[in-house]
C-alpha positions in Angstrom: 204.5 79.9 50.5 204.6 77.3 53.3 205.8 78.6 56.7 208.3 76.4 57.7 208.2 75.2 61.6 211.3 77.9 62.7 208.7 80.8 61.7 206.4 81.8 64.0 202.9 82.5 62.5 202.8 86.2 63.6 206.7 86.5 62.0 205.5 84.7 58.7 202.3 87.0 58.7 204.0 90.4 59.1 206.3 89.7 55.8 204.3 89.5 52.8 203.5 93.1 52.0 205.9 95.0 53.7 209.0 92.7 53.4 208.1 91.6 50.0 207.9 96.1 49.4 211.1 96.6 50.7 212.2 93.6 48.6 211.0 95.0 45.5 212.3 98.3 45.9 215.9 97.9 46.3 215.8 95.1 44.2 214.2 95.8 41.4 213.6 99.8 41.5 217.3 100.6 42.9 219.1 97.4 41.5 221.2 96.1 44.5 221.5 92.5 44.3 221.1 91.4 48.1 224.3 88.6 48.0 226.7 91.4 47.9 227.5 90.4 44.6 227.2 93.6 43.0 229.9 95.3 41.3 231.3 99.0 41.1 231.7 101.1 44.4 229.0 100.5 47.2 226.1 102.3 46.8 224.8 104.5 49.3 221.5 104.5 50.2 218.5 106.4 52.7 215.9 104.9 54.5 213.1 106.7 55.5 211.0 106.4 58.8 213.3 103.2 59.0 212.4 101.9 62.7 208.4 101.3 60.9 206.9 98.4 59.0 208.8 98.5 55.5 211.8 100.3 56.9 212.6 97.7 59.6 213.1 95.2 56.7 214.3 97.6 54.2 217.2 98.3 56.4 218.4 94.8 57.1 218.1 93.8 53.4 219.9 96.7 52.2 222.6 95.9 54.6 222.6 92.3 53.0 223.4 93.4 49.5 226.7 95.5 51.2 225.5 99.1 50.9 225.9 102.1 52.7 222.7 102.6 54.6 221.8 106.1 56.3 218.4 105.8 58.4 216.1 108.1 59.6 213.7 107.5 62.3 212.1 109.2 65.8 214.9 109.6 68.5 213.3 107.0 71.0 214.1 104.4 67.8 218.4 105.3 66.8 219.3 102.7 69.0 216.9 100.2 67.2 217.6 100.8 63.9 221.9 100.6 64.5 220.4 97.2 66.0 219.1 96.5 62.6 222.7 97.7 60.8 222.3 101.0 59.6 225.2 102.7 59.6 224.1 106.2 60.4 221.0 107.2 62.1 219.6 110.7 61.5 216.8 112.0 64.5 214.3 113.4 61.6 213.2 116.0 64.4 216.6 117.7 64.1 217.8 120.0 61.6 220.0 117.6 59.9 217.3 114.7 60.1 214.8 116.8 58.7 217.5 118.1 55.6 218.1 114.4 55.2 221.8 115.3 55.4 224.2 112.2 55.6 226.7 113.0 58.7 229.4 111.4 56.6 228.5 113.7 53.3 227.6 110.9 51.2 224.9 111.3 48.5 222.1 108.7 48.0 222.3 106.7 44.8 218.5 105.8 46.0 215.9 106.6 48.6 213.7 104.1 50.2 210.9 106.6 51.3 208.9 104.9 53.7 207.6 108.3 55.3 205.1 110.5 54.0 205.5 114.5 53.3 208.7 115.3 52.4 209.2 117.3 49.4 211.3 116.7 46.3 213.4 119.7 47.5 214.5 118.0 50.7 215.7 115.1 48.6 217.0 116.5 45.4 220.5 118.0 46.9 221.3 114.8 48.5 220.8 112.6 45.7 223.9 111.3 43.5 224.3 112.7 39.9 220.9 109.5 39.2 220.2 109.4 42.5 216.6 108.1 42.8 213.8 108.7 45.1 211.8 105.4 45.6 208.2 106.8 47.1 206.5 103.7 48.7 203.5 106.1 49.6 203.1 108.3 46.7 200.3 111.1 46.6 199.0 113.6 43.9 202.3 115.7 44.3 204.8 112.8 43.9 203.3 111.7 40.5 203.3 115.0 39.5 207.3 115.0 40.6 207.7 111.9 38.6 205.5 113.0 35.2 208.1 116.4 35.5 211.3 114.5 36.1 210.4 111.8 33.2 209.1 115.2 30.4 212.7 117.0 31.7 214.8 113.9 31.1 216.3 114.5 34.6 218.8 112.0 35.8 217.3 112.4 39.5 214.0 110.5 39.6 211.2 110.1 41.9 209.5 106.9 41.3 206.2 105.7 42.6 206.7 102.1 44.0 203.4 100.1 43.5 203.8 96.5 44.6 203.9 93.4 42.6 204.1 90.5 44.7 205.5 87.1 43.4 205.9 84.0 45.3 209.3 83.3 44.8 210.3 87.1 46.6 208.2 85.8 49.6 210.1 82.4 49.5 213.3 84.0 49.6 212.4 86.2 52.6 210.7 83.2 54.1 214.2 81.5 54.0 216.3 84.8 55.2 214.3 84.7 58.3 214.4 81.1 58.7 218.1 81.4 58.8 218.3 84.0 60.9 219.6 86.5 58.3 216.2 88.6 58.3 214.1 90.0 61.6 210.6 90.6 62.4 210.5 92.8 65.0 207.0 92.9 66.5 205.5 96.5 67.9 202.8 94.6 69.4 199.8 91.7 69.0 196.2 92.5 69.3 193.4 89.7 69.6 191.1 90.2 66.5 188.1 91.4 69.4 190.5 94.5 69.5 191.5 95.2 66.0 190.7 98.3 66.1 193.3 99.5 68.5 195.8 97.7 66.3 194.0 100.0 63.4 194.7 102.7 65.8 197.8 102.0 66.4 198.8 102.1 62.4 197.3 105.0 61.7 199.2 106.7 64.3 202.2 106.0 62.5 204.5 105.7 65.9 204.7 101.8 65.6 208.0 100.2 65.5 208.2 97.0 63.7 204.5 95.4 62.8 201.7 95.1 64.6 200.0 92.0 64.8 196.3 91.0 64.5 195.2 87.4 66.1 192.1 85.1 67.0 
C-alpha cells in the first residue's frame, strides 16, 4: 500500500500488523461493521491491555463502528485511553480491573484480548449469553479453552486470532489515519544502532502506543 504524503513513515510503519490485528478481530471475528452501520442494539465490547500496540487501535476502531467500549489498561494510562474514546477504563491492578467487571454492569458481546494470562474464568461471567473471547496471544491453555468450548457446543467461545493480512484492510487504515479518523500514538523511536533497547522495551510489555525502529 502506498503511504500517502499526510502519513508520516514511522505512523504508516507502526500499522500493518497491529492495526491490520485489531482490524481483523472486530471485523471479521466479532462482526462490527466499523461505519456504524450495523444493526440491532450496540454491542458492548472489552479491550484488553488497551493503552499497548493492538489495543491503542483496537479502541478507536471499535469506537468507529458505534460500540460500547470498556478498556483496561495500567493506571498511569486511563487518561490515555478515554483520550482514545473508550468509554470506561478499568485500572487492571484493582479488584474490579482484575475481575474485568464493567462499572456500568454491561456484559461483553466480545473480548479483544490484547493481554496475556487471564484465565477463561475471569472472562466467562462477563460475557453475554455468545459472548466471545477474541485471544490475539493465545498459548497451550487457550487452545485447549477453544477445542473444549467447540466439543461442548458452548455459546461462550474463546477464539485464537491468527492474522491474515490483506491489502485492502491496510488501505482502509491507511485512509482512516490519513483523515484523521485513526491515531498512531508513538511510545518512542529508536535508531536501528539501538534496536535492542526498542526489543527491550517490547518485551517489557509497559509501552504505550508503538515503538519505533529507524536508520
Amino acid at each position: 500500500v502506498s503511504r500517502p504524503a499526510e502519513v508520516s513513515a514511522a505512523e504508516a510503519a507502526a500499522l500493518p500488523v497491529a492495526g491490520l490485528t485489531a482490524h481483523q478481530a472486530l471485523t471479521q471475528d466479532a462482526g462490527i461493521n466499523l461505519d456504524g452501520s450495523g444493526h440491532g442494539p450496540q454491542k458492548n465490547i472489552l479491550i484488553t491491555a488497551a493503552s499497548g500496540g493492538v489495543g491503542h487501535y483496537a479502541v478507536q476502531l471499535a469506537k468507529l463502528g458505534n460500540t460500547h467500549v470498556t478498556a483496561t489498561c495500567g493506571a498511569r494510562n486511563i487518561d490515555f485511553v478515554k483520550s482514545l474514546g473508550a468509554d470506561e477504563v478499568l485500572d487492571y491492578k484493582t479488584p474490579d480491573g482484575a475481575a474485568l467487571k464493567s462499572p456500568s454492569g454491561k456484559k461483553y458481546d466480545a473480548v479483544i484480548h490484547c493481554a496475556r494470562d487471564i484465565p477463561w474464568s475471569t472472562f466467562e461471567p462477563n460475557l453475554s449469553a455468545d459472548g466471545k473471547v477474541l485471544d490475539l496471544t493465545p498459548g497451550p491453555v487457550a487452545i485447549l479453552t477453544f477445542a473444549v468450548k467447540k466439543l461442548t457446543f458452548s455459546k461462550k467461545q474463546l477464539l485464537p486470532v491468527l492474522l491474515s493480512a490483506k491489502g485492502e484492510n491496510l488501505d482502509y487504515l491507511v485512509k482512516l489515519v490519513k483523515e484523521g479518523k485513526l491515531k498512531t500514538v508513538i511510545d518512542s523511536k529508536h535508531s536501528l544502532s539501538k534496536a535492542e533497547d526498542a526489543w527491550a522495551k517490547s518485551i517489557d510489555g509497559h509501552a504505550t502506543g508503538k515503538i519505533i525502529v529507524e536508520p
